[in-house]
DRENGU-638486 format. One record per residue: x, y, z of N, C-alpha, C, O in turn. Coordinates in steps of 0.2 Angstrom, whole numbers, plus 5000, padded with zeros to 4 digits. Layout:
<recs>
nX;nY;nZ;caX;caY;caZ;cX;cY;cZ;oX;oY;oZ
X;Y;Z;X;Y;Z;X;Y;Z;X;Y;Z
...
</recs>
This chain:
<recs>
nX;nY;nZ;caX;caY;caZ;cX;cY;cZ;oX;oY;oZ
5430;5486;5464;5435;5485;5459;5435;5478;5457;5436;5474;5461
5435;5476;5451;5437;5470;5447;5444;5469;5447;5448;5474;5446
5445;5463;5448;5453;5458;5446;5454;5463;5440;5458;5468;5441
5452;5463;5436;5455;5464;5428;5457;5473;5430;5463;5475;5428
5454;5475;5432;5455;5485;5433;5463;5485;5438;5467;5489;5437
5464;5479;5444;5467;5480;5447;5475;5480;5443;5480;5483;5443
5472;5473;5438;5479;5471;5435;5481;5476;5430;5487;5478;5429
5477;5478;5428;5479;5484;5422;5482;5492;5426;5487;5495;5424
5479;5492;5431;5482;5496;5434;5490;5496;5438;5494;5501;5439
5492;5489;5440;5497;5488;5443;5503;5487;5436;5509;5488;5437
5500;5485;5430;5505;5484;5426;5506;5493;5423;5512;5494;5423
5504;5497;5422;5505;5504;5422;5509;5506;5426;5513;5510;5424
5510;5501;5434;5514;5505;5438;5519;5502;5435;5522;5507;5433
5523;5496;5433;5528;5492;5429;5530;5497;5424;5536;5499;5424
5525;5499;5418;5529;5503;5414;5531;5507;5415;5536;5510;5413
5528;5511;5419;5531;5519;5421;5538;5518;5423;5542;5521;5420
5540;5513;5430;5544;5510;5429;5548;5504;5432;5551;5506;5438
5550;5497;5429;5551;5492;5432;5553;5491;5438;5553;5485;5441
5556;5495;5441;5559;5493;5448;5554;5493;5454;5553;5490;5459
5548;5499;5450;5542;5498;5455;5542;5489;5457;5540;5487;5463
5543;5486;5453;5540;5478;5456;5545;5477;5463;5543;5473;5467
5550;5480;5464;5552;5479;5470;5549;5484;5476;5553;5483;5481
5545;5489;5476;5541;5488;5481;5535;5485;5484;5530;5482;5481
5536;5486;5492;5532;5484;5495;5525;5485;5495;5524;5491;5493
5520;5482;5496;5513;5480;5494;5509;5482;5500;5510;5478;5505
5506;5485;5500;5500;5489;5509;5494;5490;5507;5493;5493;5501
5490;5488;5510;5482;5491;5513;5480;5494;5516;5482;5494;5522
5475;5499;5516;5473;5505;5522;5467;5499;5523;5463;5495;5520
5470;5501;5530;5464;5496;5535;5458;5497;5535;5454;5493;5536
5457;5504;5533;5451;5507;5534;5450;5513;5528;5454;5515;5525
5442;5515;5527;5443;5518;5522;5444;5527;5524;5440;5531;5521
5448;5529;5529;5450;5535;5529;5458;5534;5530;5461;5539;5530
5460;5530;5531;5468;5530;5530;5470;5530;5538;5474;5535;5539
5469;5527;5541;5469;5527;5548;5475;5523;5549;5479;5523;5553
5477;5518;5544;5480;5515;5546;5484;5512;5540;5481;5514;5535
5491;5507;5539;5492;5504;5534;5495;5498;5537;5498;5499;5542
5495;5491;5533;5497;5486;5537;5500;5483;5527;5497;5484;5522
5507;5479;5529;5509;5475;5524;5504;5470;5521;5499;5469;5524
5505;5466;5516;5501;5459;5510;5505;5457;5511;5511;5459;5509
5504;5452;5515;5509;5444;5516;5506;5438;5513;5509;5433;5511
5500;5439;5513;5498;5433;5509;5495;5432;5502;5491;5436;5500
5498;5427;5497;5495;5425;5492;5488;5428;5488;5485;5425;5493
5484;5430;5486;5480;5433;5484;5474;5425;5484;5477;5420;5484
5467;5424;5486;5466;5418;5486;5457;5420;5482;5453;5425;5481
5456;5413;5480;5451;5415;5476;5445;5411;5483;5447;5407;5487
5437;5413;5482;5433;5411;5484;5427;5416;5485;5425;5419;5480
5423;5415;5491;5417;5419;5490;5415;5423;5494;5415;5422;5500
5412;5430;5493;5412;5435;5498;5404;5437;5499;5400;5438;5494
5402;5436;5506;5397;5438;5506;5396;5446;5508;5398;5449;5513
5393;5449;5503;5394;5456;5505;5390;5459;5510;5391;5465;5512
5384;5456;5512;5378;5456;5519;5382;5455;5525;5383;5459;5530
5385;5447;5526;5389;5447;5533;5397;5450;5531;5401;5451;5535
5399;5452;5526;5408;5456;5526;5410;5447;5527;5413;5446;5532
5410;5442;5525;5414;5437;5525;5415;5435;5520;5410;5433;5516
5423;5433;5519;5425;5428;5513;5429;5425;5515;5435;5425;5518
5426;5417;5512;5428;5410;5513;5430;5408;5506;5427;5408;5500
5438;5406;5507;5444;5403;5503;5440;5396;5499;5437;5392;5502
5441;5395;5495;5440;5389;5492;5443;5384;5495;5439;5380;5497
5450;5384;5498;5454;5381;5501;5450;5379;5507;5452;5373;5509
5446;5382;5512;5445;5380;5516;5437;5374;5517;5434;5372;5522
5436;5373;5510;5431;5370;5509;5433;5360;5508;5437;5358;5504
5431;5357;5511;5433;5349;5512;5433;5347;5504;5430;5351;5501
5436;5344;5502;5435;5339;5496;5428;5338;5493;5427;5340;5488
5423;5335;5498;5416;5331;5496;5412;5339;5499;5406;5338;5501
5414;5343;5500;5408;5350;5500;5408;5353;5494;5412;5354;5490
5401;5355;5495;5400;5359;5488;5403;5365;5490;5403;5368;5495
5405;5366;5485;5407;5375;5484;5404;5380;5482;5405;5381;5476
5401;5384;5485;5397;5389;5480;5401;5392;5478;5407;5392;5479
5397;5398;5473;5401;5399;5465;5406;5405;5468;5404;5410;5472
5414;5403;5464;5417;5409;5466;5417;5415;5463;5417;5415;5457
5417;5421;5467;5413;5426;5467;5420;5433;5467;5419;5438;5463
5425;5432;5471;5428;5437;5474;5437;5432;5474;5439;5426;5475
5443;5439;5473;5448;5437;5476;5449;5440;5482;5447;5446;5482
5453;5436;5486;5456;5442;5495;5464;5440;5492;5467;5436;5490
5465;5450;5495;5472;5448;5494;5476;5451;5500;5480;5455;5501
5472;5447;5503;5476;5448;5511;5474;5444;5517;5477;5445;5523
</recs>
């Protein structure tokens, strides 16, 4: 899924109807529904490798490292 499909989608949940924005925000852990855990953290931009399954925050990169190019947000 693209940033842009998610936001278009969550603002649909808005107009149907505003009060949705005070629910709470969950993840299935897994993609059979095994599990759901709350979004406590900030959405963060950086880069996802989809070979090893890892993504490193921008944030976590020193000042004088290079950055490679951001690719991906984690919103968890």
């Amino acid at each position: 899924m693209k940033l842009i499909d998610l936001i278009i989608n969550l603002q649909k949940l808005m107009v149907i109807d505003p009060m949705n924005g005070n629910l709470d925000v969950v993840f299935s852990i897994d993609d059979e529904g095994n599990g759901y855990e709350e979004i406590y953290f900030d959405p963060a931009l950086g880069t996802y490798d989809k070979e090893e399954k890892e993504f490193h925050s921008v944030d976590d990169f020193e000042e004088d490292d290079e950055i490679p190019t951001v690719n991906a947000v984690c919103i968890n």
